[in-house]
PDB file of N, CA, C and O in Angstrom:
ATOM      1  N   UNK A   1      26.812  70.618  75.573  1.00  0.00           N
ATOM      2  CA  UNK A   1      27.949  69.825  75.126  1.00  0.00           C
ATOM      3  C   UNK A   1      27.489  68.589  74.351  1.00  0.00           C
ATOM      4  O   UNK A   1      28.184  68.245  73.395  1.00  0.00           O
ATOM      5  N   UNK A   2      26.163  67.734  74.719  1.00  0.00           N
ATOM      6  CA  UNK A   2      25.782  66.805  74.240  1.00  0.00           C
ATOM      7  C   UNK A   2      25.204  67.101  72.768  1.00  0.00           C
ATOM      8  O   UNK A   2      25.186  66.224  71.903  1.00  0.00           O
ATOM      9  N   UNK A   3      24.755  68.349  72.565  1.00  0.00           N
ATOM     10  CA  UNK A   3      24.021  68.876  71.284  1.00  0.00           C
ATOM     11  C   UNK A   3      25.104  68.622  70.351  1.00  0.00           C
ATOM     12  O   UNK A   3      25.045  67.810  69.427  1.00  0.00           O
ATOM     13  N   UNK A   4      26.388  69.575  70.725  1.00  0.00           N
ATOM     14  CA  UNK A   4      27.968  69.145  70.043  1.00  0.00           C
ATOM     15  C   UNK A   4      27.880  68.241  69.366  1.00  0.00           C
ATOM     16  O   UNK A   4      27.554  68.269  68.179  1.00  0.00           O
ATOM     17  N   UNK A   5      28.242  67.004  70.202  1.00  0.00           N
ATOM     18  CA  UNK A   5      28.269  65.981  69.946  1.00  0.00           C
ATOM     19  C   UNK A   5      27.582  65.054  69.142  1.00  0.00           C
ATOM     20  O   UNK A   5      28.008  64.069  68.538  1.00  0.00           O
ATOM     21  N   UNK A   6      26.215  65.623  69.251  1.00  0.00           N
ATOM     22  CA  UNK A   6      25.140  64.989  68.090  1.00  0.00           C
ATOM     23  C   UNK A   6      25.469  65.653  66.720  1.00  0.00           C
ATOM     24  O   UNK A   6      25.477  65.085  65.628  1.00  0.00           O
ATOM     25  N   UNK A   7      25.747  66.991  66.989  1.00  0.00           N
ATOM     26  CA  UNK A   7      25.526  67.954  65.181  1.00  0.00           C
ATOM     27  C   UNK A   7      26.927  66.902  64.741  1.00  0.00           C
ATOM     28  O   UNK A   7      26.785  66.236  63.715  1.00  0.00           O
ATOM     29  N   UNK A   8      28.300  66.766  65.549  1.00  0.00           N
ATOM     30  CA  UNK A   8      29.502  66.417  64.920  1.00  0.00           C
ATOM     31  C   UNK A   8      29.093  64.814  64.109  1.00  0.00           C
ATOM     32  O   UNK A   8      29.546  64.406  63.040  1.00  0.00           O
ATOM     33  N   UNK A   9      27.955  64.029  65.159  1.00  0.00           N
ATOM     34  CA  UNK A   9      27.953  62.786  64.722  1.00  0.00           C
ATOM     35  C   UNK A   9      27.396  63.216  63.544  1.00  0.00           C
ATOM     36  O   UNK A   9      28.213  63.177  62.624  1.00  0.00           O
ATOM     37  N   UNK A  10      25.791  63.801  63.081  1.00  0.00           N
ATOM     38  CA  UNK A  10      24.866  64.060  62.405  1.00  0.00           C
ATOM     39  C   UNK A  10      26.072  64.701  61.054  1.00  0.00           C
ATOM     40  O   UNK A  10      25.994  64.368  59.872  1.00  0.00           O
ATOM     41  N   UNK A  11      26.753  65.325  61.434  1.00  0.00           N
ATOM     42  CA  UNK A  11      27.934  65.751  60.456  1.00  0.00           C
ATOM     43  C   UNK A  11      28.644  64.638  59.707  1.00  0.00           C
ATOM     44  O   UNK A  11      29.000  64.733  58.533  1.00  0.00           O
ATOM     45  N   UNK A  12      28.756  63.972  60.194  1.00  0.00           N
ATOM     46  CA  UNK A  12      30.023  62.629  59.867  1.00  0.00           C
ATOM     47  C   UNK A  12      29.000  61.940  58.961  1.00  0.00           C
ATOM     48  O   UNK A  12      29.212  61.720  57.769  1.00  0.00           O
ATOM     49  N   UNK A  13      27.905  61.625  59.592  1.00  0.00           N
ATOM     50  CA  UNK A  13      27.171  60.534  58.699  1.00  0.00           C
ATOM     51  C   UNK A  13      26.962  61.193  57.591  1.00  0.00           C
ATOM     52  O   UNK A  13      27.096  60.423  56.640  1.00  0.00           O
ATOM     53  N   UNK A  14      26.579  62.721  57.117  1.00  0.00           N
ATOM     54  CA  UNK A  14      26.454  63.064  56.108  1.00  0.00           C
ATOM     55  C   UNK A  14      27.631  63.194  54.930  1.00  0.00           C
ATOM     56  O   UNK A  14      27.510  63.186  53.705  1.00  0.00           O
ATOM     57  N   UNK A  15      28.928  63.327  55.852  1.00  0.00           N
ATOM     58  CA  UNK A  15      30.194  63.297  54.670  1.00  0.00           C
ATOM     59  C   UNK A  15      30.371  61.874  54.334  1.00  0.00           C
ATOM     60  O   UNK A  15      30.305  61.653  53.125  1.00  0.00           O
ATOM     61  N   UNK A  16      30.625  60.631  55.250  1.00  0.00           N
ATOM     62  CA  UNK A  16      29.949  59.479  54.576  1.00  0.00           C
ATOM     63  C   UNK A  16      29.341  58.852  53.441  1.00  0.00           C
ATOM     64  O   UNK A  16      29.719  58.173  52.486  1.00  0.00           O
ATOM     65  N   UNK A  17      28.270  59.314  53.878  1.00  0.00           N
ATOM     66  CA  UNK A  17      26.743  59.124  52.651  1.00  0.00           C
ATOM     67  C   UNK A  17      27.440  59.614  51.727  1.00  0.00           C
ATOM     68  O   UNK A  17      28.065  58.904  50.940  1.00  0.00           O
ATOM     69  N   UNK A  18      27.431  61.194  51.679  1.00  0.00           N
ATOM     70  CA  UNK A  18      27.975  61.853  50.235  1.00  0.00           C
ATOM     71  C   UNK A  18      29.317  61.405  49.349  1.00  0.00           C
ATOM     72  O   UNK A  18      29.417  61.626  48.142  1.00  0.00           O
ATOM     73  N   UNK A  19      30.274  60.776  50.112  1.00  0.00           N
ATOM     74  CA  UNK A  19      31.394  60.115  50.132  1.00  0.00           C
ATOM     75  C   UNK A  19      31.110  59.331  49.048  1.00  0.00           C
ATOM     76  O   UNK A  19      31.490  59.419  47.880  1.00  0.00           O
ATOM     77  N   UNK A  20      30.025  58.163  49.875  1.00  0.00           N
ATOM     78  CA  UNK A  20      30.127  56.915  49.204  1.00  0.00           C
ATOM     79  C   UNK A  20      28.873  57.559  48.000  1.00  0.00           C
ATOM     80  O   UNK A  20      29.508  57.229  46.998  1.00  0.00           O
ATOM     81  N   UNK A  21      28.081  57.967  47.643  1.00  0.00           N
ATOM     82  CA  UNK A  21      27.029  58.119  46.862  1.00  0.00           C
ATOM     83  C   UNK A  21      28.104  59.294  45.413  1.00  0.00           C
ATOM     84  O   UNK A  21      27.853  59.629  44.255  1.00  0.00           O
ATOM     85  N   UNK A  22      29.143  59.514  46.263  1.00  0.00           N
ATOM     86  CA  UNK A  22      30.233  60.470  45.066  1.00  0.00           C
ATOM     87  C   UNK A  22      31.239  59.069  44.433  1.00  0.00           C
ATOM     88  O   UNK A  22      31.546  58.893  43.254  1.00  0.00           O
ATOM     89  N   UNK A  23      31.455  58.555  45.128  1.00  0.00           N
ATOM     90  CA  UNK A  23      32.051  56.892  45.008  1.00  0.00           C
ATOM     91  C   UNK A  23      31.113  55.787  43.800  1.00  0.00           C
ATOM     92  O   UNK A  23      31.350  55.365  42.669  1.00  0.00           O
ATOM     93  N   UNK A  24      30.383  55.695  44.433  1.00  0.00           N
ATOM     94  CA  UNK A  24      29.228  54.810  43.533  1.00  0.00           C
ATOM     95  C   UNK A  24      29.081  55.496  42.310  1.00  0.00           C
ATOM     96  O   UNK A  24      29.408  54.969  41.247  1.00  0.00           O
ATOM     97  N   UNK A  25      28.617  56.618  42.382  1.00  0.00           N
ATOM     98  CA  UNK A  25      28.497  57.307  41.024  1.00  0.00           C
ATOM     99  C   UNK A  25      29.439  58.249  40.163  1.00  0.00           C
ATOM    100  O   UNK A  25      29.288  59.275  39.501  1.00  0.00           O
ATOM    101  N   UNK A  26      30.335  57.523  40.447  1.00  0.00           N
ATOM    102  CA  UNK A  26      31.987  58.076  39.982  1.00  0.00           C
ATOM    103  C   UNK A  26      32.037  59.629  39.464  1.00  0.00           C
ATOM    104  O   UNK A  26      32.378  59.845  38.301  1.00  0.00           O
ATOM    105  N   UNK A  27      31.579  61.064  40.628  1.00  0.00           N
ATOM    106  CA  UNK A  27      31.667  62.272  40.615  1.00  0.00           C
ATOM    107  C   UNK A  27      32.457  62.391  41.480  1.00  0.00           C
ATOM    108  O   UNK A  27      32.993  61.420  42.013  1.00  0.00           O
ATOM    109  N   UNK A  28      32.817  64.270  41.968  1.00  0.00           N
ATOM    110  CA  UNK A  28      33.477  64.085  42.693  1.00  0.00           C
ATOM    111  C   UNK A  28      32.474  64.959  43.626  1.00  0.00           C
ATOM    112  O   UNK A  28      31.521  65.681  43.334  1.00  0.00           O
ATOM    113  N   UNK A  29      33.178  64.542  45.088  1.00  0.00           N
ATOM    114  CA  UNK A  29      32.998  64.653  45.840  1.00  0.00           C
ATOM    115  C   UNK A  29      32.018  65.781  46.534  1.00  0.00           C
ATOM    116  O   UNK A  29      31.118  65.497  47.325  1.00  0.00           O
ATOM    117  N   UNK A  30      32.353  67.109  46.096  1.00  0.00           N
ATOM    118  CA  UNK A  30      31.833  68.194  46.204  1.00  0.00           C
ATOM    119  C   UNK A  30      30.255  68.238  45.004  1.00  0.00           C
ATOM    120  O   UNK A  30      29.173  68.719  45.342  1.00  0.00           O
ATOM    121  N   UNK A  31      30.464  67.790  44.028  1.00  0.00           N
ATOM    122  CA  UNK A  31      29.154  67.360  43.109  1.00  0.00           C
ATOM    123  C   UNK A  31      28.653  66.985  43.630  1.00  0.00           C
ATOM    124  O   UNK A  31      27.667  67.666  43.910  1.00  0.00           O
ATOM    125  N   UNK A  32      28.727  65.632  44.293  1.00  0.00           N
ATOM    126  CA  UNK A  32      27.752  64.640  44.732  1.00  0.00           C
ATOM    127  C   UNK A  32      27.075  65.750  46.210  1.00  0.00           C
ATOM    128  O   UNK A  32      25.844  65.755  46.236  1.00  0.00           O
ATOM    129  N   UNK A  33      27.502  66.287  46.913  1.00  0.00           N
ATOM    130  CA  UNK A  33      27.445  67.221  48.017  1.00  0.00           C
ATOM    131  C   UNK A  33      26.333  68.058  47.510  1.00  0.00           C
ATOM    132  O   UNK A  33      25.163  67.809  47.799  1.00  0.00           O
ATOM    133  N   UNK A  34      26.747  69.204  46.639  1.00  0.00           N
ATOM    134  CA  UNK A  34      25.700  69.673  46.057  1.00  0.00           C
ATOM    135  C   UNK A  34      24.594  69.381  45.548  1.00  0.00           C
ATOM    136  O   UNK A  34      23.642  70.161  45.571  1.00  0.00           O
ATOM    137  N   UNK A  35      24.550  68.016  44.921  1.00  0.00           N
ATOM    138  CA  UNK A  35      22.800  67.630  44.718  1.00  0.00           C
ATOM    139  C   UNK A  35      22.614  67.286  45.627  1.00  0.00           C
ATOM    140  O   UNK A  35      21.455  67.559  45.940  1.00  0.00           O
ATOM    141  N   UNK A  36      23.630  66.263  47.092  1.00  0.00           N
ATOM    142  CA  UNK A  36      22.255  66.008  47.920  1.00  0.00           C
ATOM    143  C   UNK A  36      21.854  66.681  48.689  1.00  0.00           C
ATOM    144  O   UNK A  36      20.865  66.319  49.325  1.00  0.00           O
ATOM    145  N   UNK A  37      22.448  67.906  48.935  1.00  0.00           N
ATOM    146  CA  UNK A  37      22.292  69.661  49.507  1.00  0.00           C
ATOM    147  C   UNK A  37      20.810  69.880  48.521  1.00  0.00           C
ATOM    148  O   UNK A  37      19.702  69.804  49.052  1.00  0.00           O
ATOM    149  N   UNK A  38      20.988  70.161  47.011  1.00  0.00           N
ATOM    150  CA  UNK A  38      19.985  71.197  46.650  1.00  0.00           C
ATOM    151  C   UNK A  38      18.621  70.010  46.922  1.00  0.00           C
ATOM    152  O   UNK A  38      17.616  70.538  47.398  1.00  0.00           O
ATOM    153  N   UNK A  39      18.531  68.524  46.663  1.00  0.00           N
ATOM    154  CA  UNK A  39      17.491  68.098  46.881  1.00  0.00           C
ATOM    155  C   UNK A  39      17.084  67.832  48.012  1.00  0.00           C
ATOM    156  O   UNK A  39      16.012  67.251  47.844  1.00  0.00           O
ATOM    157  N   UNK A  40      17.410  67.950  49.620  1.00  0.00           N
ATOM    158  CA  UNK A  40      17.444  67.947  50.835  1.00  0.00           C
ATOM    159  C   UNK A  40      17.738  66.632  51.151  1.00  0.00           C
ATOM    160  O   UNK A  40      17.271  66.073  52.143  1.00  0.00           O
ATOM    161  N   UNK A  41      18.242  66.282  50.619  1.00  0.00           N
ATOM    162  CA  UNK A  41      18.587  64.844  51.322  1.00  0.00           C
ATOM    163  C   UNK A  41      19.754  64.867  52.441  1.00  0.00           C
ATOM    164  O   UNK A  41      19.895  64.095  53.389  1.00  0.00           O
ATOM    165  N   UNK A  42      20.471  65.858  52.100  1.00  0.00           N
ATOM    166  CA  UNK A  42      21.676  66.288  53.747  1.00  0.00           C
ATOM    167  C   UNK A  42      20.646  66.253  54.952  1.00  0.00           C
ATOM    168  O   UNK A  42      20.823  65.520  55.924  1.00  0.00           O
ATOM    169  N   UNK A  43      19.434  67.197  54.801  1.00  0.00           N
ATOM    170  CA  UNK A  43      18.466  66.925  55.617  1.00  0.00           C
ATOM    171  C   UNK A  43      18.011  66.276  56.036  1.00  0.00           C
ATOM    172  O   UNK A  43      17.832  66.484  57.236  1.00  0.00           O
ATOM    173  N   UNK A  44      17.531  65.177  55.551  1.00  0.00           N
ATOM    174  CA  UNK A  44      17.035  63.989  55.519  1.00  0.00           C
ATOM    175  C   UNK A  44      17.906  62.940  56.360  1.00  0.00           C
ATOM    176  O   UNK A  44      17.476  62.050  57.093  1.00  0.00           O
ATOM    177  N   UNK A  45      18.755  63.148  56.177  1.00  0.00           N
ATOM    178  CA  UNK A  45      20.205  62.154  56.768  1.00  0.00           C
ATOM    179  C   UNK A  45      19.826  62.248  58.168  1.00  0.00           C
ATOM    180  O   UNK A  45      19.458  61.440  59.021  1.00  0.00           O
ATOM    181  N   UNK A  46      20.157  64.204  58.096  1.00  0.00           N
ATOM    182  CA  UNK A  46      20.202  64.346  59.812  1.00  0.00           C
ATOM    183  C   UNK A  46      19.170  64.233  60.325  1.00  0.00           C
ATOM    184  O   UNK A  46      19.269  63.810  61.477  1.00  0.00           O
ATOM    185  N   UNK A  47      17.564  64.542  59.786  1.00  0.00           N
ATOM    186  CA  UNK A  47      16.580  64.043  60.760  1.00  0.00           C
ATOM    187  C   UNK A  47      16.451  62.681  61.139  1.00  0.00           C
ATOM    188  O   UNK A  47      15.733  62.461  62.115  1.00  0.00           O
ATOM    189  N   UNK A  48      17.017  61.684  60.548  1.00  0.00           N
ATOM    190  CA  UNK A  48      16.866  60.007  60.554  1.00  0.00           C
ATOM    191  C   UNK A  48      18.240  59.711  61.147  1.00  0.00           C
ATOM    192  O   UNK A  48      18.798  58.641  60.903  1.00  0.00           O
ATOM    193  N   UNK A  49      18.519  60.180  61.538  1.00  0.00           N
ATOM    194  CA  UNK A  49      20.247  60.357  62.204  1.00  0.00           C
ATOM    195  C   UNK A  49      19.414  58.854  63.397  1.00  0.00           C
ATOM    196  O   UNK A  49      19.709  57.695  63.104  1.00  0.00           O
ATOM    197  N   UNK A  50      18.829  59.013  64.140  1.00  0.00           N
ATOM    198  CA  UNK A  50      18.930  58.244  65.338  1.00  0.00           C
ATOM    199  C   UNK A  50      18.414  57.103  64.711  1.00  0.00           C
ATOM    200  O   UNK A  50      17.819  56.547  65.634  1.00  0.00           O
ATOM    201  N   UNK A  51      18.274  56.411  63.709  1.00  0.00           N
ATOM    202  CA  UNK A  51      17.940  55.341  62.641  1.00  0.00           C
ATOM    203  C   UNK A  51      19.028  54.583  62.141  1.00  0.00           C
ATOM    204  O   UNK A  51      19.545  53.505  62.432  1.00  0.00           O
ATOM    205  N   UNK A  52      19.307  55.882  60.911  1.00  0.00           N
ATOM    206  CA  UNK A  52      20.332  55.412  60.043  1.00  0.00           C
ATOM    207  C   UNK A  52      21.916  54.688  61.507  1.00  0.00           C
ATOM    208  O   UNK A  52      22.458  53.585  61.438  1.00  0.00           O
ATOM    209  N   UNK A  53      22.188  55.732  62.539  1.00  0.00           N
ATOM    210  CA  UNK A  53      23.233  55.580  62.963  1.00  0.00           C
ATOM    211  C   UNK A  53      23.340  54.029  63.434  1.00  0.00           C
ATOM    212  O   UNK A  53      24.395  53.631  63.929  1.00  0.00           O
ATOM    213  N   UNK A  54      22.187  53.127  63.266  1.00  0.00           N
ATOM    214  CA  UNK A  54      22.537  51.630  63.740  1.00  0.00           C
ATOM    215  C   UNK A  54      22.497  50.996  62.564  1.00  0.00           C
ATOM    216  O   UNK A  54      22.567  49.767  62.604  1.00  0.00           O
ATOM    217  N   UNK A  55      22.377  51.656  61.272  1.00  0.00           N
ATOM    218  CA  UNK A  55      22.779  50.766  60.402  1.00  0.00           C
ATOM    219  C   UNK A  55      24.017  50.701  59.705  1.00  0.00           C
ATOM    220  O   UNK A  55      24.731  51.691  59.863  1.00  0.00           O
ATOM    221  N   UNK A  56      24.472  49.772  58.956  1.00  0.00           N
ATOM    222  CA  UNK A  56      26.006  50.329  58.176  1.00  0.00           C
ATOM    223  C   UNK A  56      25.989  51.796  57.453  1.00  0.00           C
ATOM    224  O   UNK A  56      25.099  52.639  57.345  1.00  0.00           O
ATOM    225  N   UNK A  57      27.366  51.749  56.997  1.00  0.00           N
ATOM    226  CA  UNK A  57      27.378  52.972  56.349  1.00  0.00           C
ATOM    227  C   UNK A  57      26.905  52.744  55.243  1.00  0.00           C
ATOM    228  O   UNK A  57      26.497  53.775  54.709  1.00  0.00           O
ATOM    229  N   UNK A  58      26.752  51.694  54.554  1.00  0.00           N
ATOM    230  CA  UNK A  58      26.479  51.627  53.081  1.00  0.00           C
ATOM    231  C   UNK A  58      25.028  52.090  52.980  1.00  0.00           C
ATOM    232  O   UNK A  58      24.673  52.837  52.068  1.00  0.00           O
ATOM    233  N   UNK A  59      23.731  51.401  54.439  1.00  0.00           N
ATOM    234  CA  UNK A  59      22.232  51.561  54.215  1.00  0.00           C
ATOM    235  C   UNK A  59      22.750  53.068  54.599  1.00  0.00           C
ATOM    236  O   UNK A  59      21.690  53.669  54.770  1.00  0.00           O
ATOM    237  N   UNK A  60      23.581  53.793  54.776  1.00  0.00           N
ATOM    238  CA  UNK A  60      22.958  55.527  54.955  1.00  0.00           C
ATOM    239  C   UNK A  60      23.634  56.044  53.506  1.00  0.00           C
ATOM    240  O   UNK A  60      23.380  57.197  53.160  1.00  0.00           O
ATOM    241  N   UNK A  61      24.251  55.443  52.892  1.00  0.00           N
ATOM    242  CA  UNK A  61      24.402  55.444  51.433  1.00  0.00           C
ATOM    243  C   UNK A  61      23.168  54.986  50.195  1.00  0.00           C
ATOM    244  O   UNK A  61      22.815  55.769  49.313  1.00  0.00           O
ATOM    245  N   UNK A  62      22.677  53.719  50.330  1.00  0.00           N
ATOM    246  CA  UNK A  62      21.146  53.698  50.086  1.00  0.00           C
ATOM    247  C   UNK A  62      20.534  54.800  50.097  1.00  0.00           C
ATOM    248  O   UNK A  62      20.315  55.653  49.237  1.00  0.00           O
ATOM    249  N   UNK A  63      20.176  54.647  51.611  1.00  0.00           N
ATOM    250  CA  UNK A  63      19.213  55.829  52.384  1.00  0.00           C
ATOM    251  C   UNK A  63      19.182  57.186  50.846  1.00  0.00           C
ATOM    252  O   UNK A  63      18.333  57.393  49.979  1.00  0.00           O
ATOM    253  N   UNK A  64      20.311  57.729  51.086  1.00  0.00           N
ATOM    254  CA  UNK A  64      20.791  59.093  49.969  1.00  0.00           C
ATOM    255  C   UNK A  64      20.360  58.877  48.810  1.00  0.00           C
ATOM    256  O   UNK A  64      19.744  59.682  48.112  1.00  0.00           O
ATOM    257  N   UNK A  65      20.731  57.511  48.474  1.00  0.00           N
ATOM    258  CA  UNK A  65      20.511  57.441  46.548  1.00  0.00           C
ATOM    259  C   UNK A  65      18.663  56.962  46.596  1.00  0.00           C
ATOM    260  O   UNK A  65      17.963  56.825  45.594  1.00  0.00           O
ATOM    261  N   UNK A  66      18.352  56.839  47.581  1.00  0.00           N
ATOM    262  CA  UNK A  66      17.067  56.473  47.480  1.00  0.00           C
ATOM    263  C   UNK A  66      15.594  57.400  47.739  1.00  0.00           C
ATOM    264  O   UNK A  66      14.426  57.132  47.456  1.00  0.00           O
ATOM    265  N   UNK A  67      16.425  58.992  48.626  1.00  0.00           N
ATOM    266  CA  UNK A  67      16.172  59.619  49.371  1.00  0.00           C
ATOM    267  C   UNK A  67      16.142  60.758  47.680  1.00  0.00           C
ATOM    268  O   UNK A  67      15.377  61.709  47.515  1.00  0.00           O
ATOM    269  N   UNK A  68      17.003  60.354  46.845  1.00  0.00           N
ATOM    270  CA  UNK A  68      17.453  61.774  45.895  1.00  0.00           C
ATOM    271  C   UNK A  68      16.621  60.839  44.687  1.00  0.00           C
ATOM    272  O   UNK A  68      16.291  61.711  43.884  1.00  0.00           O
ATOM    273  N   UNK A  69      16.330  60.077  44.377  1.00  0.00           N
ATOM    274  CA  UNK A  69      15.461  59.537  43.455  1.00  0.00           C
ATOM    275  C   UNK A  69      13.688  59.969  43.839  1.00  0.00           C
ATOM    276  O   UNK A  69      12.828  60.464  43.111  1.00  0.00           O
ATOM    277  N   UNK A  70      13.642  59.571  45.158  1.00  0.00           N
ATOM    278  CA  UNK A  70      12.363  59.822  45.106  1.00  0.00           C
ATOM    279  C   UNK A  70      11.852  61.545  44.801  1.00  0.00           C
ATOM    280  O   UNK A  70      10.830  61.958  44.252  1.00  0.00           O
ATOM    281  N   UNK A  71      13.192  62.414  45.492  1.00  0.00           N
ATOM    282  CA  UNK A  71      13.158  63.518  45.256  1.00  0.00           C
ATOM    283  C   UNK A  71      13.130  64.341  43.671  1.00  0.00           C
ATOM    284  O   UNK A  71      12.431  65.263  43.249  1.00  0.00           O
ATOM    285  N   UNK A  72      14.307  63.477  43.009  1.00  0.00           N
ATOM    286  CA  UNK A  72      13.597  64.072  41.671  1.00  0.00           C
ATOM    287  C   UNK A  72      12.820  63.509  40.943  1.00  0.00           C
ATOM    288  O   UNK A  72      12.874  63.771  39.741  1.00  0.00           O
ATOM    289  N   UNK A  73      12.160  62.861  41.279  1.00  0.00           N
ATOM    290  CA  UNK A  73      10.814  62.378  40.323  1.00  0.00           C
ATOM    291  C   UNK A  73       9.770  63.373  40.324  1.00  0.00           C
ATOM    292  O   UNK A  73       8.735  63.181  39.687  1.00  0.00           O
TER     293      UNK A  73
END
């Protein structure tokens, strides 16, 4: 039940991130989803999940745009 509960949190922070990183970079929503899907940064979210979750939402917005830069270089 507790696993639940982590994937739902680990879930949330990633629609978030993608939210605001589709926000900032005036796409929509499902775009912004898909690059940070194909460059793993959805991944990335959820392994740093017990990190990011004490910071605002904006540093797990960072986190993404910073997480997908280093990635496509």
């Amino acid at each position: 039940m507790a696993t639940d509960q982590a994937e739902r949190d680990k879930n949330l922070m990633v629609v978030a991130a993608t939210e605001g990183y589709a926000d900032r970079h005036d796409m929509p929503t499902p775009t912004a989803f898909a690059l940070l899907s194909k460059y793993g940064v959805t991944d990335a979210i959820r392994q740093n999940y017990n990190t990011l979750h004490t910071q605002s939402l904006d540093e797990c917005v960072y986190f993404a745009e910073d997480m997908l830069k280093w990635k496509m270089e």
